[in-house]
MARDREN-90225 format. One record per residue (C-alpha): chain; x, y, z; residue number from 1. Coordinates in pm, 1 decimal. Example, Ala and Ser with C-alpha at 12.3 -4.5 7.8 and 13.67 -1.06 7.14 Angstrom:
R kette xx yy zz nr
R A 1230.0 -450.0 780.0 1;
R A 1367.0 -106.0 714.0 2;
//
This chain:
R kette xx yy zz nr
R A 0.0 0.0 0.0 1;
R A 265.9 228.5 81.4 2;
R A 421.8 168.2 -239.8 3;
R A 66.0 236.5 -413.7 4;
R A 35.9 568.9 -216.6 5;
R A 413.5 661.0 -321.8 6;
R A 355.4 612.8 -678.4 7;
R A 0.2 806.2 -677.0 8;
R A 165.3 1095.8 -553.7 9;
R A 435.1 1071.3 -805.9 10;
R A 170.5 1065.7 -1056.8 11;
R A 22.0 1350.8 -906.0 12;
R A 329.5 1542.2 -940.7 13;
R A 389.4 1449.5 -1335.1 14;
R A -9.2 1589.4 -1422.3 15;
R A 114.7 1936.2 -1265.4 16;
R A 418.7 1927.5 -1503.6 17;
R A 171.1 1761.9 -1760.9 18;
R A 392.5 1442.7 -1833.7 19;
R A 223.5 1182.9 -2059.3 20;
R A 280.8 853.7 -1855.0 21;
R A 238.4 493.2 -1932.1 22;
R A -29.2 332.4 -1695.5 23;
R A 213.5 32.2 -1596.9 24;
R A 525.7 272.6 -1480.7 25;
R A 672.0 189.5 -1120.4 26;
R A 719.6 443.9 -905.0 27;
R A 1106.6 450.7 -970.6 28;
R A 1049.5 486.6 -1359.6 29;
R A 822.4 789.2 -1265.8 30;
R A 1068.7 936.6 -1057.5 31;
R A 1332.6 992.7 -1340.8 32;
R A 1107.0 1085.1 -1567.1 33;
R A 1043.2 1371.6 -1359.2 34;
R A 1390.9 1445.3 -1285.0 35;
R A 1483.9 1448.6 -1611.9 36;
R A 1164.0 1659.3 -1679.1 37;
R A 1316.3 1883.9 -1415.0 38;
R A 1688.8 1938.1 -1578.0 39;
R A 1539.4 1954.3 -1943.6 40;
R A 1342.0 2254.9 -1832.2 41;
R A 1619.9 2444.2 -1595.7 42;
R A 1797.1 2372.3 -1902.3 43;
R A 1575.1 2524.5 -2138.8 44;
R A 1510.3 2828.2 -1906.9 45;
R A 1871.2 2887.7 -1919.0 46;
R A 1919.2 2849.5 -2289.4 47;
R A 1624.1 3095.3 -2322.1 48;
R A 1711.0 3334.1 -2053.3 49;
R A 2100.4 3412.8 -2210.8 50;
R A 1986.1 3369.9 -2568.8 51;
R A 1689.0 3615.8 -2555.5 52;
R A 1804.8 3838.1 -2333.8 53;
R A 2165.0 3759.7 -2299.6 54;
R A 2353.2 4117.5 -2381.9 55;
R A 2073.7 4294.4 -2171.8 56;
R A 2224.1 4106.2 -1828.6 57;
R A 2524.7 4297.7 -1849.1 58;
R A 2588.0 4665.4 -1730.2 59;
R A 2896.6 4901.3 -1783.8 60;
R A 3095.9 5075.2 -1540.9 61;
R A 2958.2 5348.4 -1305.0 62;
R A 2869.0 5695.6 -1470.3 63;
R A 3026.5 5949.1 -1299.5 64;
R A 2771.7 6203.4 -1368.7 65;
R A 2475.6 6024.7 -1204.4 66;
R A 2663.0 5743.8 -970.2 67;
R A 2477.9 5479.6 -1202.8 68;
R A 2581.3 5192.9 -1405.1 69;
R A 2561.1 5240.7 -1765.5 70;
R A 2365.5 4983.0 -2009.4 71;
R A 2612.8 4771.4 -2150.1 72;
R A 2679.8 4835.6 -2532.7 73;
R A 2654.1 4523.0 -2802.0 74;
R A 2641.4 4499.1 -3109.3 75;
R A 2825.4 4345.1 -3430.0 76;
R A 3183.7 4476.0 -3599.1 77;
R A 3130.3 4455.0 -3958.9 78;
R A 3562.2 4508.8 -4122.9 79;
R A 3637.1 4611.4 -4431.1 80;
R A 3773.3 4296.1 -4578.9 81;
R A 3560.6 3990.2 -4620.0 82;
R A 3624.0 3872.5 -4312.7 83;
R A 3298.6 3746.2 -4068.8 84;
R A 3115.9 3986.5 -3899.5 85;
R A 3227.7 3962.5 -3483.0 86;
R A 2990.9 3987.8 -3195.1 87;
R A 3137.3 4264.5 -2920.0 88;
R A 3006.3 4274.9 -2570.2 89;
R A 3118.1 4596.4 -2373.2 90;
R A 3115.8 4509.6 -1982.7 91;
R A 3192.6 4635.3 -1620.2 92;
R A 3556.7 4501.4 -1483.1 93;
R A 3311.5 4380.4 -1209.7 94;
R A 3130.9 4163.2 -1382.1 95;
R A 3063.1 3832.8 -1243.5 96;
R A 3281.7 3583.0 -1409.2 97;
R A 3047.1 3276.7 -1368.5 98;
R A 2795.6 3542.3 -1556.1 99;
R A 2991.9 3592.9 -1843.8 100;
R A 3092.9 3225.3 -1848.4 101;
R A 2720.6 3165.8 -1900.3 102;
R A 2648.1 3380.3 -2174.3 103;
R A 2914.0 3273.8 -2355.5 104;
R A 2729.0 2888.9 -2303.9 105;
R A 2437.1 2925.0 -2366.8 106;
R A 2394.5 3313.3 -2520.3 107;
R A 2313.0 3451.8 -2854.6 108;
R A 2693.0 3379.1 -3003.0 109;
R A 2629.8 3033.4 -2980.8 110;
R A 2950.3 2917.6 -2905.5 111;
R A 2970.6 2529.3 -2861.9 112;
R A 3114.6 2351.4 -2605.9 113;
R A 3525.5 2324.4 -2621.3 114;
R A 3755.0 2039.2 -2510.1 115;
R A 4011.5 2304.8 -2415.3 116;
R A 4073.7 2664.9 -2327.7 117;
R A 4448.0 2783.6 -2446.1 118;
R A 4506.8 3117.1 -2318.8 119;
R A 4738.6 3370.5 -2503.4 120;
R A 5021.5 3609.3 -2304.6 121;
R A 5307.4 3782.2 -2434.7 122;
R A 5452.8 4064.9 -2634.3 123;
R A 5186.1 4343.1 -2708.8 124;
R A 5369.5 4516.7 -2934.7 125;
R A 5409.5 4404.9 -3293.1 126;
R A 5751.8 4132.6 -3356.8 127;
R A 5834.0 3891.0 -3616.7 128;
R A 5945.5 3551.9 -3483.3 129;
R A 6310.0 3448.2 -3567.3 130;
R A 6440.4 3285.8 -3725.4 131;
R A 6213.0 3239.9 -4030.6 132;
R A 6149.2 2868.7 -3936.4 133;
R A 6011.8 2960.3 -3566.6 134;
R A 5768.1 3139.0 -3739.0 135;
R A 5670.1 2848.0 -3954.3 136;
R A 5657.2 2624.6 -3708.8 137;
R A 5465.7 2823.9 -3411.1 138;
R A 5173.7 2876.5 -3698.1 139;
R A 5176.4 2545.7 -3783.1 140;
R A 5176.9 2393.5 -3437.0 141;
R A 4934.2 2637.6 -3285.1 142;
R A 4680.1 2542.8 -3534.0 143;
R A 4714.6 2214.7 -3493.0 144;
R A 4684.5 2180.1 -3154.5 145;
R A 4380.0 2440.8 -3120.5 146;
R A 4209.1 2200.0 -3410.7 147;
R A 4314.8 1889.9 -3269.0 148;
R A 4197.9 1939.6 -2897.4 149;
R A 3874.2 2145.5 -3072.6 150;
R A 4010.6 2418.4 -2838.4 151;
R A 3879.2 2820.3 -2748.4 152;
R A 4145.2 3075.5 -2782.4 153;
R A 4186.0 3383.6 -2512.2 154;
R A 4393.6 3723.0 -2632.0 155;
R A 4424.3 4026.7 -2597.0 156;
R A 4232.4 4096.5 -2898.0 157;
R A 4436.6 4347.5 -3045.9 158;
R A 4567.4 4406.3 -3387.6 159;
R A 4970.2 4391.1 -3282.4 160;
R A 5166.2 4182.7 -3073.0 161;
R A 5115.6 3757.3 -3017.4 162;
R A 4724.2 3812.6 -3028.8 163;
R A 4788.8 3932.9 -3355.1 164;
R A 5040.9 3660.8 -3428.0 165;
R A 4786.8 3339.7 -3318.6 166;
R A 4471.9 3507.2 -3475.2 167;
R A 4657.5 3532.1 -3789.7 168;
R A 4788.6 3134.0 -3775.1 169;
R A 4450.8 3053.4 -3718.1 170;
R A 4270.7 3239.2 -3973.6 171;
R A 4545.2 3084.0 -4230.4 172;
R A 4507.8 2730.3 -4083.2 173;
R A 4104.1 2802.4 -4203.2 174;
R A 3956.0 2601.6 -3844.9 175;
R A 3688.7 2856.5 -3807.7 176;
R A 3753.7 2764.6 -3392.8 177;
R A 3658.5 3062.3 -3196.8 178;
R A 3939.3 3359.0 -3090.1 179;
R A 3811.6 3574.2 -2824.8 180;
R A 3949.2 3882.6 -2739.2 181;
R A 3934.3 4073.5 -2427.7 182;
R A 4059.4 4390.5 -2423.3 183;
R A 4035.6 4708.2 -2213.0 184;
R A 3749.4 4930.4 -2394.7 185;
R A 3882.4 5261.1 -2424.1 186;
R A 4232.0 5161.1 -2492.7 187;
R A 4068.7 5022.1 -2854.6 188;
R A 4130.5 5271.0 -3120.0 189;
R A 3755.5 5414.9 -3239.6 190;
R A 3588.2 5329.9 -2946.8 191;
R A 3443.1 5643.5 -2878.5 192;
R A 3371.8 5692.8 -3215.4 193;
R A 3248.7 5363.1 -3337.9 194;
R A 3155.9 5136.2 -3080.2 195;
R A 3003.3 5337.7 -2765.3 196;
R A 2629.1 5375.9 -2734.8 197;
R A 2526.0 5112.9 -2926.0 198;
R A 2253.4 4891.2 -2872.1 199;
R A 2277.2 4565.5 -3107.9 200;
R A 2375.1 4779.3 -3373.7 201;
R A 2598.9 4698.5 -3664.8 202;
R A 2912.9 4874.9 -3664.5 203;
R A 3168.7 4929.6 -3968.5 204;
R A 3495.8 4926.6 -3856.0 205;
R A 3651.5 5156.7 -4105.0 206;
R A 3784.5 5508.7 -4110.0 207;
R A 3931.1 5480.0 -3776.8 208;
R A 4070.9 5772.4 -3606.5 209;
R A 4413.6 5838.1 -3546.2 210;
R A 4545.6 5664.0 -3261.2 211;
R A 4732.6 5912.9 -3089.5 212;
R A 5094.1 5878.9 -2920.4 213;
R A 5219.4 5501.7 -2947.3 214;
R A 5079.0 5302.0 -2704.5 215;
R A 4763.9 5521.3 -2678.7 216;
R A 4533.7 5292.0 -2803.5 217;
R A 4502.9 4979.8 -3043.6 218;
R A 4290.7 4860.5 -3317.1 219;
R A 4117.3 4547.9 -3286.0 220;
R A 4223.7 4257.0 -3503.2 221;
R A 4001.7 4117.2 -3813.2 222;
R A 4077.4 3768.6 -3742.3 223;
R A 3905.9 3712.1 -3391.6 224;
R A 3561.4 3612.9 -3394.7 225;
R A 3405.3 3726.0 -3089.4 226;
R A 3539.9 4069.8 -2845.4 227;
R A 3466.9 4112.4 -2436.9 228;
R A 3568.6 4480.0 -2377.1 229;
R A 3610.6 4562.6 -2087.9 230;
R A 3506.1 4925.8 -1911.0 231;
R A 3700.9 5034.4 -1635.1 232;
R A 3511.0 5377.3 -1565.3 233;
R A 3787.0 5593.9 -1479.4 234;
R A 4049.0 5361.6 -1519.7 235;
R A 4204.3 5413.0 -1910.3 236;
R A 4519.2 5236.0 -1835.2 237;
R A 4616.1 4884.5 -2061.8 238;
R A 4575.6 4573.2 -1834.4 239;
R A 4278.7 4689.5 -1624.7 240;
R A 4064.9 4432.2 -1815.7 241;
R A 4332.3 4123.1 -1660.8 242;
R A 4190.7 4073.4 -1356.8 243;
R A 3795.3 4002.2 -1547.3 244;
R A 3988.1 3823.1 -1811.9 245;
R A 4163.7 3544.2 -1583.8 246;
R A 3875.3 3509.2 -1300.0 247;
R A 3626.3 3444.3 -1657.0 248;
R A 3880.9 3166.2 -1823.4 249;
R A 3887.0 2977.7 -1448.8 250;
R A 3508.1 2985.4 -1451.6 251;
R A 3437.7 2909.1 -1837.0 252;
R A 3676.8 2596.8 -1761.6 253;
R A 3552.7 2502.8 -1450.8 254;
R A 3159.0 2494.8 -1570.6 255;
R A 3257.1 2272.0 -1884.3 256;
R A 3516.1 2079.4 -1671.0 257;
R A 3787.4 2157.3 -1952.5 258;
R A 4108.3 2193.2 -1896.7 259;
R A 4358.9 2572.9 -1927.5 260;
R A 4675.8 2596.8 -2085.3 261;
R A 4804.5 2893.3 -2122.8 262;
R A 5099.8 3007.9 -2438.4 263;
R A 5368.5 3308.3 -2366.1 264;
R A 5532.6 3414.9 -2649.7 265;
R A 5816.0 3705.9 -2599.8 266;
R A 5625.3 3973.8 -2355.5 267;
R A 5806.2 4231.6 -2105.4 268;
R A 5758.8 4279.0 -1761.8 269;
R A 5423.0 4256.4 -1760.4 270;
R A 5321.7 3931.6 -1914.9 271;
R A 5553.8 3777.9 -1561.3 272;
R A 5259.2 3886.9 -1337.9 273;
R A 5005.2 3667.2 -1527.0 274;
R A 5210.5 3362.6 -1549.2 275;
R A 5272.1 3420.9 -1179.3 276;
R A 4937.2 3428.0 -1130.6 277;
R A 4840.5 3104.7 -1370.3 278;
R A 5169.6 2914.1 -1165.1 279;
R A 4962.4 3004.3 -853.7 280;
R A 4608.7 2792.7 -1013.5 281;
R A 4833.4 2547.9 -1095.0 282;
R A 4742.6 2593.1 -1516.2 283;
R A 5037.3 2464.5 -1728.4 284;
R A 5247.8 2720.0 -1910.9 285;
R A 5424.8 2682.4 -2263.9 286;
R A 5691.6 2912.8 -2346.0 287;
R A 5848.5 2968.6 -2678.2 288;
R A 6193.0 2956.4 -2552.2 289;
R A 6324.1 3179.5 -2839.4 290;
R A 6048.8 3420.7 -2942.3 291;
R A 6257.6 3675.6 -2736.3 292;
R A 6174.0 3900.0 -2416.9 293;
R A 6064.5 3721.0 -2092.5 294;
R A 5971.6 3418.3 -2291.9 295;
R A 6343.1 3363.3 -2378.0 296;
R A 6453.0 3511.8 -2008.2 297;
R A 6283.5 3280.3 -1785.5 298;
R A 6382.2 3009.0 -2038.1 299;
R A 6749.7 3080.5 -1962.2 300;
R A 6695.4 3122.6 -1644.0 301;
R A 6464.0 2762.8 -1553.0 302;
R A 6703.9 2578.7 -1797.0 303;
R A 7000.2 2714.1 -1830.3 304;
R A 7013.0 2864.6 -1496.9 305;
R A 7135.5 3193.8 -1625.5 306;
R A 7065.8 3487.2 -1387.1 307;
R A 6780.8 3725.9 -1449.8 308;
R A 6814.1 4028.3 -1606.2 309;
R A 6857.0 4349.2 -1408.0 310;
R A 6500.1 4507.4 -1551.4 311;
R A 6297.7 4245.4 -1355.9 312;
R A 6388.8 4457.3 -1040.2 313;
R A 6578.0 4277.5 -700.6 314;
R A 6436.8 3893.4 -645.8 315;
R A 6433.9 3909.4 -292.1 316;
R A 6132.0 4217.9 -329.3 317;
R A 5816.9 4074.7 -296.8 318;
R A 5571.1 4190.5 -600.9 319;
R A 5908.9 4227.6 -872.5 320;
R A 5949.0 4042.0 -1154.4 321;
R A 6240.7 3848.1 -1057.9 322;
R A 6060.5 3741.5 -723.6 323;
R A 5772.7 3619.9 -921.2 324;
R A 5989.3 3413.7 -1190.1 325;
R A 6165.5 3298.6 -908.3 326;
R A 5870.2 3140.1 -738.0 327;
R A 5699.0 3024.7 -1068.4 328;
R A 6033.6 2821.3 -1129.5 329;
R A 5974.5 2701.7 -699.2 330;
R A 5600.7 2558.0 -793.7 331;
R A 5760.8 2435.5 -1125.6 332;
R A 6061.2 2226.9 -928.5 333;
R A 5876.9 2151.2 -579.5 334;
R A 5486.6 2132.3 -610.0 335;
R A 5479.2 2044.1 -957.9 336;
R A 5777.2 1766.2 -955.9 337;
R A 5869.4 1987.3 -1299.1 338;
R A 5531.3 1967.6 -1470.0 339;
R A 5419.3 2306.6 -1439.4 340;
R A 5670.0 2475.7 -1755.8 341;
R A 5658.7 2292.3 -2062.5 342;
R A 5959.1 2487.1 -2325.2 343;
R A 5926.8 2453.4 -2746.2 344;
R A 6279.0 2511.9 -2829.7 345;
R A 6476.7 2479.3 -3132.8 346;
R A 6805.0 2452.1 -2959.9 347;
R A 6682.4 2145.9 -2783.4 348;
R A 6524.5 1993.2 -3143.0 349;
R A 6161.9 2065.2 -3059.5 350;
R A 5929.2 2059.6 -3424.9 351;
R A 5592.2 1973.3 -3303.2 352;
R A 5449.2 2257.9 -3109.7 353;
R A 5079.2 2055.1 -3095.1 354;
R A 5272.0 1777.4 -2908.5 355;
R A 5457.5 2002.2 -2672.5 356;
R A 5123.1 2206.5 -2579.5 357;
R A 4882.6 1910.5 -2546.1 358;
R A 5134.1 1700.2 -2396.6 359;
R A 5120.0 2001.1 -2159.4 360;
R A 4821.7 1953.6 -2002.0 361;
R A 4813.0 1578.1 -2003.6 362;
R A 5177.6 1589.3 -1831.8 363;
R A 4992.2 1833.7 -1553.9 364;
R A 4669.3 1594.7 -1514.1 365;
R A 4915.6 1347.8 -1465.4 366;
R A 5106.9 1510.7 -1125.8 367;
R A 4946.4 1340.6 -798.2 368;
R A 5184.9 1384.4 -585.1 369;
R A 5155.9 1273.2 -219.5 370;
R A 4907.3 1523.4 -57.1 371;
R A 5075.8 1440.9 302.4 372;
R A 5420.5 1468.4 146.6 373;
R A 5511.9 1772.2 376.7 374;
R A 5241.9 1755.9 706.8 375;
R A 5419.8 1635.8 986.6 376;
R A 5064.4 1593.5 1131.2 377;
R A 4977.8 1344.3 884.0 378;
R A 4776.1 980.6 959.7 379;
R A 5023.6 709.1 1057.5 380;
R A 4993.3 454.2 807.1 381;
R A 5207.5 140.8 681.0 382;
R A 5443.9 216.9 403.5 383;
R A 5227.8 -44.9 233.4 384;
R A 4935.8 97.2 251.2 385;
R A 5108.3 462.3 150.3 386;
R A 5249.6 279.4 -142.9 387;
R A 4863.1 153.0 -255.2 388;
R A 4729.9 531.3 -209.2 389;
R A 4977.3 663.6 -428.0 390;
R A 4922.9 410.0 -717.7 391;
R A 4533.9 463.7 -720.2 392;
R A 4600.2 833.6 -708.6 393;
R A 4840.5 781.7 -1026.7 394;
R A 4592.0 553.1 -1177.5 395;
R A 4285.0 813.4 -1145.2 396;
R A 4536.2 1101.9 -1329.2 397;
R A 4680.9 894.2 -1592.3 398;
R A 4284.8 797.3 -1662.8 399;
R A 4205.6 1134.3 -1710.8 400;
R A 4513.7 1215.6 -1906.8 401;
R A 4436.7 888.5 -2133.8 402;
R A 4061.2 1000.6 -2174.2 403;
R A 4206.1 1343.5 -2313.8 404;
R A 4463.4 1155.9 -2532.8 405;
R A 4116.8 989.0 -2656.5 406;
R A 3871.3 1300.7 -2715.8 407;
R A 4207.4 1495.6 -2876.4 408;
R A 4247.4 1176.2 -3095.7 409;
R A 4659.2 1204.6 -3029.3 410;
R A 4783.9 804.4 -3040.2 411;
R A 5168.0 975.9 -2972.6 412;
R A 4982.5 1110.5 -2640.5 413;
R A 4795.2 808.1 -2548.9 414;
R A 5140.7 568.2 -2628.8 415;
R A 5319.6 769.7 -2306.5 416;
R A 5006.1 751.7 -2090.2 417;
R A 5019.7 352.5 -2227.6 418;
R A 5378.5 314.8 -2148.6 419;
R A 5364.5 489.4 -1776.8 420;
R A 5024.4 210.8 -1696.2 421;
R A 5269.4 -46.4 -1830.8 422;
R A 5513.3 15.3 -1549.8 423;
R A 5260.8 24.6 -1306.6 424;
R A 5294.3 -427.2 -1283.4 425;
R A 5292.5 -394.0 -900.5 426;
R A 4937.1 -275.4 -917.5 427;
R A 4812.3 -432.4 -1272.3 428;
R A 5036.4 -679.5 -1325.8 429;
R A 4829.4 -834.2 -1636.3 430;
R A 4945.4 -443.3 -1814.9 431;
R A 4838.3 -168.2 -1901.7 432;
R A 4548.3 -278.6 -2091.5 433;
R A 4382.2 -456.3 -1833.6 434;
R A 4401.8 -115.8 -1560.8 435;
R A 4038.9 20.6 -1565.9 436;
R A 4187.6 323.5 -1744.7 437;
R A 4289.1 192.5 -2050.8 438;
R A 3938.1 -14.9 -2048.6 439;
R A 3748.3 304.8 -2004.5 440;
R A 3964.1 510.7 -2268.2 441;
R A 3863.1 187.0 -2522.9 442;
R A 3520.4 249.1 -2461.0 443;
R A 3537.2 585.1 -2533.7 444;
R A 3754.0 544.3 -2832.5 445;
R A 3485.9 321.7 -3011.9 446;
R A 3236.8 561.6 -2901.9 447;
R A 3438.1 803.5 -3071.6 448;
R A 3532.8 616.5 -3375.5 449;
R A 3928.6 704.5 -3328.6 450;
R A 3990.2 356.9 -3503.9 451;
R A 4410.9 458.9 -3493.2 452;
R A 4361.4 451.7 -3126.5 453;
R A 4125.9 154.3 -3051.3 454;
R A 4410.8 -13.0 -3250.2 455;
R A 4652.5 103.7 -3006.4 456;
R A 4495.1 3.9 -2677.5 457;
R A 4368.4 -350.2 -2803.4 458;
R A 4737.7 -402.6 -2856.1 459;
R A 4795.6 -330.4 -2506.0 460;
R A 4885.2 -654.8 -2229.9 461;
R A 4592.0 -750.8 -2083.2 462;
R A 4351.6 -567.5 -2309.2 463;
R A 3978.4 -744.1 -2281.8 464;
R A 3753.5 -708.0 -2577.2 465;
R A 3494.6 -881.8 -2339.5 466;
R A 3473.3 -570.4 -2108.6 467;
R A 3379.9 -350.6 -2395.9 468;
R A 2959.4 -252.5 -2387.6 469;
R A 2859.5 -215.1 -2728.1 470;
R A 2538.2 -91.1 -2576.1 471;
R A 2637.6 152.2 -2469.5 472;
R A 2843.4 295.0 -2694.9 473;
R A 2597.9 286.1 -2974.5 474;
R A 2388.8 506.2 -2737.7 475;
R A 2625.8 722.1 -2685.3 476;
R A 2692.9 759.4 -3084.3 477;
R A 2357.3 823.7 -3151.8 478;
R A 2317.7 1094.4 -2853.2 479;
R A 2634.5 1260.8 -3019.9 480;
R A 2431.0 1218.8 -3336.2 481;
R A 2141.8 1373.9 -3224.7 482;
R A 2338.4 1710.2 -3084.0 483;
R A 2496.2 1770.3 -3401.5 484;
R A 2430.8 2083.2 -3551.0 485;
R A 2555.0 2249.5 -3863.3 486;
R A 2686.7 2514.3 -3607.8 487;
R A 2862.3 2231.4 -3367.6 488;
R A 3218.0 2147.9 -3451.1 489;
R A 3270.1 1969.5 -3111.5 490;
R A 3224.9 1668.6 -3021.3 491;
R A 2975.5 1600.3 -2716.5 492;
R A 3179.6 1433.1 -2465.3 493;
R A 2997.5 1259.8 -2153.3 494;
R A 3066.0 1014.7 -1878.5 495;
R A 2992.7 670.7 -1916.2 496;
R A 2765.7 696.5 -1610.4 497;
R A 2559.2 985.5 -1754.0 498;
R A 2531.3 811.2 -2105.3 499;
R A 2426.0 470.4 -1905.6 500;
R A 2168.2 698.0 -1639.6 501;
R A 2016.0 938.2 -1910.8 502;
R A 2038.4 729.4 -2222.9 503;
R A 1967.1 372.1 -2087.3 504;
R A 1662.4 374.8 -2292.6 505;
R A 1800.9 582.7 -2633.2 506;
R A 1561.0 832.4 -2783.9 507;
R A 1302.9 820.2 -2452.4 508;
R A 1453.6 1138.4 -2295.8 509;
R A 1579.6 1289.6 -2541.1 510;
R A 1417.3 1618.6 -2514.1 511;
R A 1157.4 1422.9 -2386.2 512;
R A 942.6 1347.2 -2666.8 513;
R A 636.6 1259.2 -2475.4 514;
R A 653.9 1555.1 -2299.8 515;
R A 406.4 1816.7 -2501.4 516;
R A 536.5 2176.8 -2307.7 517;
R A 892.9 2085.2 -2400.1 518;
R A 839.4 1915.2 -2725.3 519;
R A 658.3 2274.9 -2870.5 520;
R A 859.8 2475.3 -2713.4 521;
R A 655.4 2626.5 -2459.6 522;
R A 839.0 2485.2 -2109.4 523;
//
């Protein structure tokens, strides 16, 4: 009876939400088809909240005249050449991150969901990289790796200097990935002119004015595809937009669960402060070892151990540049266990910038070190049982860093992870491919159809077609089916246990079909 009573009530609930139900569904079975009900429709609101009203959330900074906010501007930069038109959003510096995150989910520029966010410091100014084969090579690479991990780029946004540089290897490489650039608003040249005031408007970016003494102000570059300016109020100076910029990239990752990486090339002074202050999050840093300025300093001074130059100010000042390579190189050597600064060099026979930026981030995921290492006030425990925590702790990173390997489609990635679970015959003695991790990454690489790398891990010791669900990775090919759009150049990556929970029956929830509100449009 009780059981009766429980599922009366749950039917109750699904006629408010006005849920078609089948007369023989237990009480469990009407339970998650209201929960799902529930998520489809938070959802929904979400998609429709940001998309509809998306630019209208956002305010500028404080009018001095009245004490008020300002309504933020928006609207569309229309350049000369035949370049795309680019959405621009002009926002407070105290904007709420997780905010902005959002509407770049799930708001009117439609930007899908990435598999990485690569971040973009360095030189401001405009440089050529040298030698001529440097240059070749950094286009090259970048591209690759941005298209390979189906990655969103950060800059600066301007038309000079490194986000100048990667926009252009991007546009050339033809990936159509998204560039966005976040700059400081009234450092942009024409943004009095052109830009303020406007209210979804299309602007033509042409005629600019003159820019002033150098350094003034900047133009914004062609080749990115969306712009966040920021609006400091009374603040005009360049970098007043860094603080918005990094506290947005930690959030955008952390809502999609992607991973950071973050590329100097050459820079001054001021690109030290934000790899200082990625070294702190713990993001992993490439450096082009010989694209010049602190790229090439800290470089010779990690590597070669070659002492800082004099313009970095005394080390042993807190706040200086020295004092802040100086502890990046600390976290690099100490917390890290050297994992924390990846170097492309040509003196050390480095050609594949992809591999050395992706391999990046998997060689990060892969640091667990001991997390009582340094507490005298830690648990007494047998060495034994020390040694056991440690290899699960290595297992759970090198399965996340093999389930990147997978999504990026990089066998040369996956082979190192491989060869690492291989040496691991204390805990998995049947090899690597009989650890959970390599069973889960073979899963996913069916799922995936990466046919170079299911290759690779049935190959493995130990490797157990038996273990493989076919179930469910047919329902998970046909979910990634059914998100596709002709807008969608990602590929929808989720968790065996969602696919098995949400999907267990393929096509019921989707969208819930048999629900009417949500199936018009109307929820």
């Amino acid at each position: 009876m009780a059981d009766e009573g429980h599922v009366k009530e749950l039917r109750a609930a699904a006629k408010r939400y006005q849920l078609v139900l089948s007369p023989n569904l237990d009480a469990e079975s009407i339970l998650l088809e209201l929960c799902v009900t529930t998520l489809q429709r938070m959802m929904r609101l979400r998609y429709t909240l940001f998309k509809t009203f998306g630019n209208l959330l956002f305010a500028r900074a404080v009018d001095a005249s009245t004490g008020l906010p300002k309504t933020a501007d928006y609207g569309t930069i229309a350049w000369k050449n035949e370049t795309e038109d680019s959405p621009y959003l002009v926002c407070s510096d105290t904007t709420s991150p997780k905010l902005l995150a959002n509407f770049l989910r799930y708001g009117p520029w439609k930007i899908a969901r990435p598999n990485l966010l690569i971040t973009i410091v360095g030189g401001a100014r405009n440089f050529e990289l040298q030698p001529p084969e440097l240059a070749r090579l950094f286009s090259k690479g970048f591209a690759e790796a941005v298209t390979t991990a189906k990655a969103v780029v950060t800059t600066a946004g301007t038309d000079a200097g490194v986000a100048k540089l990667v926009a252009d290897a991007l546009a050339q490489s033809g990936s159509g990935l998204p560039v966005i650039g976040v700059a400081p608003y009234q450092k942009m040249t024409g943004w009095k002119e052109l830009l303020d005031g406007k209210n979804g408007e299309e602007v033509s970016y042409t005629n600019l004015p003159d820019p002033g003494q150098p350094g003034a102000s900047a133009p914004l570059n062609h080749d990115h595809t969306h712009f966040v300016l920021v609006d400091s109020g009374a603040r005009t100076n360049w970098g007043t937009e860094l603080h918005l910029r990094a506290e947005f990239e930690a959030a955008y990752a952390q809502m999609l669960h992607i991973p950071v990486a973050q590329l100097c090339v050459q820079g001054g002074p001021g690109t030290v402060t934000g790899l200082y202050e990625s070294a702190l999050k713990g993001t992993p840093i490439v450096i082009v070892a010989e694209s010049g300025g602190c790229a090439t300093d800290i470089y010779n001074f990690v590597i070669k151990q070659v002492p800082l130059p004099e313009k970095y100010g005394d080390v042993t000042t807190r706040g200086t540049g020295a004092n802040q390579i100086v502890e990046v190189e600390r976290l690099h050597r100490e917390v890290h266990k050297g994992r924390l600064l990846s170097f492309f060099s040509l003196e050390r026979g480095d050609t594949d910038l992809a591999a050395v930026l992706l391999r990046a981030v998997v060689n990060l995921t892969t640091n667990a070190p001991d997390a009582y290492a340094d507490d005298p006030t830690r648990p007494s425990v047998s060495e034994a049982a020390r040694d056991a925590s440690l290899s699960s702790q290595m297992h759970r990173s090198l399965a996340r860093a093999l389930k990147l390997a997978v999504v990026w489609d990089r066998t040369d990635v996956a082979q190192d992870i491989l060869e690492r679970l291989n040496g691991m015959r204390n805990a998995y003695p049947g090899g690597a491919g009989s650890t959970p991790a390599a069973q889960e990454a073979l899963q996913a690489a069916i799922s995936l159809d990466r046919l170079t790398l299911v290759k690779e891990l049935l190959n493995q010791p130990g490797a157990d077609v038996g273990a493989i669900d076919l179930v469910q990775a047919r329902s998970h090919r046909s979910t990634m089916m059914n998100h596709t759009h002709a807008n969608t150049y990602y590929p929808v990556t989720y968790t065996p246990t969602y696919c098995a929970q949400l999907y267990q029956q393929p096509g019921r929830f989707f969208f819930l079909s048999n629900n009417k509100l949500l199936s018009n449009g109307s929820a």
